[in-house]
Every structure is written in C-alpha cells, then in structure tokens.
N, C-alpha and C positions, 0 to 999 in steps of 0.2 A: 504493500500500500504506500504510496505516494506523500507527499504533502499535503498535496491539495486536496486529501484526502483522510487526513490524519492529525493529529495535531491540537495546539492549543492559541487562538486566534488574541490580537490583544489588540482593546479599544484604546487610542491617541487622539482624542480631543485635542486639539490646541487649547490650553489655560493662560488666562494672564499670569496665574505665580507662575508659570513655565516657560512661557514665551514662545512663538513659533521659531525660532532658531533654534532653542533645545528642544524643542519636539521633533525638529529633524534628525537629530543625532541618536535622541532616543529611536527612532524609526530605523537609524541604521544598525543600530545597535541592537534594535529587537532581532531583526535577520541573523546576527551573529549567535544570536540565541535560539535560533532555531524553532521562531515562531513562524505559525502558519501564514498570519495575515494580519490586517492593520486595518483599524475600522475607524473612522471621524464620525461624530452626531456633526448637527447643525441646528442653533437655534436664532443665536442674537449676536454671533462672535465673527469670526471664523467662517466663508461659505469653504463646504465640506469639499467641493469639485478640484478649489484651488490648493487646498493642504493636500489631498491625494494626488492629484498629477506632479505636486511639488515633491512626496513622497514615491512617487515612479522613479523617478529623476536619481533617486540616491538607494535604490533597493533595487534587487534583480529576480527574487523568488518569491517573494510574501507577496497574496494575493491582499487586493486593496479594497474595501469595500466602505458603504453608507450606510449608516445604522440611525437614523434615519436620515431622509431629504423629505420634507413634505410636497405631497402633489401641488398644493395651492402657487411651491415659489417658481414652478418653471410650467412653460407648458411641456407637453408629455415631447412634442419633435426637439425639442431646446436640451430637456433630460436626457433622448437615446443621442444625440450629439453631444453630450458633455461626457456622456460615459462611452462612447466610442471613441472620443479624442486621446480620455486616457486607459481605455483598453488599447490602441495603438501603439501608444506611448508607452504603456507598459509589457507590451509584445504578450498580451492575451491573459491580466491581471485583475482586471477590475470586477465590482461585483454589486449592480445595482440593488441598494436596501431602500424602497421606499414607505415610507407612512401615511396618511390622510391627514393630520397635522391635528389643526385644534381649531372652533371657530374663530380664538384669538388671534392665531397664527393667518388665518385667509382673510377674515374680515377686518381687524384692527391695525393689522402689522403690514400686510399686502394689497390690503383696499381690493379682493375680488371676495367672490360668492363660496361661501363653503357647503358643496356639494354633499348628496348623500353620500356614504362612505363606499359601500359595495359596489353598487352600479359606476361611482365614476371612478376607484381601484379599476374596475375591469377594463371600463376605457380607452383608460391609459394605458394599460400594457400593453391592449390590443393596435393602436397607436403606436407605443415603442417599441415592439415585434416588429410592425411594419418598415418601421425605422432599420432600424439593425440588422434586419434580412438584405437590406440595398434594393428591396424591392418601390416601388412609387407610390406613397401612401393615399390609402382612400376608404374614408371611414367618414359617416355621420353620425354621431353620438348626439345623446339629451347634453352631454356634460364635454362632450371634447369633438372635434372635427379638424384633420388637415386631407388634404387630397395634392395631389402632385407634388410632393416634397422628395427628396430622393437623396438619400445619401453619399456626397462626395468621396468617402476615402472605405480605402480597403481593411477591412479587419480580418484576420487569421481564421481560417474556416474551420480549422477543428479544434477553436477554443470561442464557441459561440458568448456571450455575455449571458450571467445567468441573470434571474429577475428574483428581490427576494422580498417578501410582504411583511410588514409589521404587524403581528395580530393579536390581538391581546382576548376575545370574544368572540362565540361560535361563530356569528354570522361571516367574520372575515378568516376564520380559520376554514372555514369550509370552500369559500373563495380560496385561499391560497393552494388547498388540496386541488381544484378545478383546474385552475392556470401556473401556479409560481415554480418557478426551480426551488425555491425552498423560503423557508419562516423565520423570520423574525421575533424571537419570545421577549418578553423584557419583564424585569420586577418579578419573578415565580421563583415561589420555592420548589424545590426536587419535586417534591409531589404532586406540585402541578399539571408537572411537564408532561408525563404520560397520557392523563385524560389530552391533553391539548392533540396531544400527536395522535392518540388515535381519530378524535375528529378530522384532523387534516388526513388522514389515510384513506379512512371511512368515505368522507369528499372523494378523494382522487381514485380510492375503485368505482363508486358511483359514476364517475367523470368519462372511464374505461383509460387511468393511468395506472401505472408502475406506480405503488405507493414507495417502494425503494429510493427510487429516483428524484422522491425531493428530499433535500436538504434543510436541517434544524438546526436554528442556531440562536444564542441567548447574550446578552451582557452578564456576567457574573461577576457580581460585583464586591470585590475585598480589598482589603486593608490592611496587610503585615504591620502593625504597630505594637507598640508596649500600653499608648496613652491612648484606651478604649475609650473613654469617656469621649473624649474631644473628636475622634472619629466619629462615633456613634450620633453626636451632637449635631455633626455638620450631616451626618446623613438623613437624620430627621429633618435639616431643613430642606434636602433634597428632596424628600416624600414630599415633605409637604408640597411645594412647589406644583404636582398632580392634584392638588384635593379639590381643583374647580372643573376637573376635564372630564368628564363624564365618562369616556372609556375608560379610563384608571381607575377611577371611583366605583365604577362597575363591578369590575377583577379584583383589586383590593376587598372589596364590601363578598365576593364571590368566596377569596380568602380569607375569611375570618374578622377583618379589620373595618368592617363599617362603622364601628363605634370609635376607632381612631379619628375617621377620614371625617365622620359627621361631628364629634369633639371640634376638629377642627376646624371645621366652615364655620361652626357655631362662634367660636371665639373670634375668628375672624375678622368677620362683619362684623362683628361688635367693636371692632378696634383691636382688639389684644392681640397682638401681633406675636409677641412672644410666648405669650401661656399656648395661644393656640398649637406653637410648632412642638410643644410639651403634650399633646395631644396624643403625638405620634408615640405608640409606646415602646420600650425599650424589647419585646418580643416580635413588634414588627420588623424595626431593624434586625435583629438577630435572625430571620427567619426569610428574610429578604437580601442579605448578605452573608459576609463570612468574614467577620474583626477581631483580630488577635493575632494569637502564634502562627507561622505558617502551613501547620500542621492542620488548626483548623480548615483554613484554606483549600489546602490541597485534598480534604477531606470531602469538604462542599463542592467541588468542580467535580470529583468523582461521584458523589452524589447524583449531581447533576446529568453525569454520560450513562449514569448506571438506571437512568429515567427514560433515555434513549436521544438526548441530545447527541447531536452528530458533530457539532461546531462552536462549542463553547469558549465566550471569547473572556479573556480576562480584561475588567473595567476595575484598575485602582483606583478608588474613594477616600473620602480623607477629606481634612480640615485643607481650607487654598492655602493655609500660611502655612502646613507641613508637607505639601505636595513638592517642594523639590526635592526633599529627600523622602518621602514616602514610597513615591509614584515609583521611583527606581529602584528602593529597596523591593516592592513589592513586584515589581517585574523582574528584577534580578530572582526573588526567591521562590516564585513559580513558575520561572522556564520549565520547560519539558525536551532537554536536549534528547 
C-alpha cells in the first residue's frame, strides 16, 4: 500500500502566532516526516487555494487538500480551475474538500444567497466534473449554471482530482455516498464515525457504487501538552464558535451535548460572553479531542481508524500564544514514519 493510501494526513492552517512563512517550512518539514498530506481550512485568514499551490511549490509527495472551501466563495467553474491549477502544479496532488459554509459565510460575508445545502452540493460537483473532465460544460441548475466553459490546460489522466464533501448529517452523508470520492467528518468522537460510514455506504450501494471506493477522512484534533487547562480553554472557545450554525448544533445536540451548545446561546445573547464559553463542558472537549501525553493521542487516532476512518488527518489545537511551540511538538510526536 502506497501513501496515498496509507498514512496519517496533517491539517496546516496558516495562524497568525505562526505566520505563513513558518507554515511553509513546517509543510516541508511534514514531508520529511512522512506524512501523507497537508490540509488548509478557510474562513476569514488565509484563502486556502493560495497556501496550497504555495505548499506545491516546496513538497513533492504529500497530497494537498481543503478541508473546507465553502460553495458560496467561488463559483463551482472558478473552484475546478483553482484546483486544477494546483493539481498541475502539483503533478497530480491536490484534493478538492468542499462545504456548504454557513448562512453567515454567503449572506453576511459574501453578499450572495445561501442555497439549500443538498440540491446545490450536487450542482456543483456536477458542474466541476464537467470542469475537470476538459469536456464543455452545460448544465442548468435551480442553484448553479455554466454552458461553454472548457478547460484550458492539461491534467494527468491517471490521477483524476478527487471530490471530497463535508458532512456532518444524514441528508448530506447520503449525498456524499451518491457522488463524492470521499467525506469529510469533523468534530466526532470514535463512535461516531461508524454509524456515519455506514450511511454513506448504505447511499453508495443504493447509488449502484463501490462503497470501497470512497474515501473517509476527519480532522482529529490534539494537543501534546503538559498545561491541559489552557489547551482545553482555548478549545472550548473553538466549540463555541459553532453554537449558532445549525448543522453543528445539530450533530453536537445528536452527540450528547445539547445542553452545552443551548447553555450557550442562552448566555450568549444575554451578553455573557464568557460564562457562556464555560458552557462548553470539560467532557465535551475531552470527547471531541485528545489533550495531554502523547500516548493519549496516539491512542484517539487509533480509535478513530479502528471506527473505519480511512484518512485521519492530525489538527494541532492549542492556546494561539502556545502554538509555536505546541503545533511542532505535536506534529513532531505523532508522525507515523
């Protein structure tokens, strides 16, 4: 088995306590570690397109991927043109992770319409398939439409781009089983993860797919530290962060934690900005990550493959003012040479 096949993937955000100059060296650095692959989110920092082609540029094996892009920032022809730029550029690396974002993300941030989530996911793939094949696209959607667009440059034919869906709830897990080369999990504990995958299998026999054939993959997210408290702290205000998104809120309240997540709205809007993020209680973190010795850690990821994760990426978490030396302790101590 391969790499690309194998392996333990590691999320590189660009952080201001980091900087995107040492996020490039960490990028090369992970390589030398014999990670699989290298993931950027995208929210208000950072566009993810430009740190991964910039991370092409200094790596020659680690697949590159978006964990997420939301639909709402690009259209779907702009998407399979950003990620064929640097699939070329990375001689057949790249690995589109898209999301449906938030209605704050389309309508507040981006001034367009935030679409149903299902119907316009399908869309756009169907859309950036077209793309990506170099075939001339021609589709009429409720939510998306290009016709005569046609792809200028050549991509390597036997390393197609895959397509991977953030799903966090049946209706879009069962979409990803129908269409996606593989899933996006986020925020799940081990035990999760197996209902999720059988619904997406479930979808893809119905579909008449290969449920083998798509690919599972998660942010797992830890913190090699000694000073738990301070990680755990800055992690609760991470959670919180989700407790107005309805999808999270959802899966959260799915997992046990609706009394955290409604704690904290409540506080909230009341103003309490801080009691609220105390809300979040210290079994959710723990139960949502893996903070301490490395042994924890490395115990949770296996958890996690042993649920049927295929692609478990490691996300170091942490307090922003311990993250230059965190972020590197923590990817120095669970490489998987």
């Amino acid at each position: 088995m391969d790499r690309t096949q194998a392996g333990l993937g590691l999320a590189l955000p660009v952080r201001e306590s980091i900087g995107f100059r040492k996020s490039i060296e960490l990028a090369k650095e992970s390589e030398q570690l014999e990670y699989r692959s290298l993931w950027t989110a995208e929210v208000n920092g950072y566009d993810a397109l430009t740190v991964l082609a910039t991370y092409a540029t200094v790596t020659s094996r680690v697949q590159l991927g978006t964990a997420v892009i939301a639909l709402s920032s690009r259209t779907p022809v702009m998407t399979a043109m950003s990620f064929a730029s640097i699939h070329a550029l990375s001689e057949g690396r790249a690995i589109i992770g898209l999301g449906i974002g938030s209605p704050i993300i389309a309508e507040r941030w981006h001034g367009v319409p935030y679409p149903r989530p299902v119907p316009a996911m399908r869309e756009a793939i169907t859309v950036m398939r077209q793309v990506l094949s170099g075939e001339r696209t021609n589709f009429e959607g409720k939510f998306y439409r290009s016709k005569g667009f046609q792809l200028g440059l050549s991509l390597p034919k036997d390393k197609p781009v895959p397509i991977y869906i953030a799903a966090l709830n049946p209706p879009m897990l069962r979409l990803a089983g129908e269409i996606a080369d593989g899933v996006l999990f986020n925020y799940s504990p081990p035990e999760a993860i197996g209902p999720m995958i059988t619904e997406v299998q479930n979808s893809a026999r119905n579909a008449g797919r290969d449920p083998k054939a798509i690919g599972f993959a998660m942010y797992v997210r830890c913190c090699v530290t000694d000073d738990l408290q301070t990680a755990a702290q800055a992690y609760k205000r991470e959670l919180s962060s989700y407790g107005f998104v309805d999808p999270y809120v959802n899966m959260f309240t799915r997992y046990g934690f609706g009394d955290d997540i409604q704690g904290f709205r409540k506080l909230w809007q009341e103003g309490k900005r801080d009691e609220a993020v105390q809300c979040i209680s210290d079994n959710m973190v723990h139960t949502l990550a893996a903070i301490g010795p490395k042994e924890k850690a490395r115990d949770y990821i296996q958890a996690c493959r042993a649920a049927g994760l295929t692609h478990p990426i490691l996300f170091p978490i942490g307090a922003p003012k311990n993250a230059p030396q965190e972020l590197p302790r923590t990817m120095h101590a669970l490489a998987e040479p």
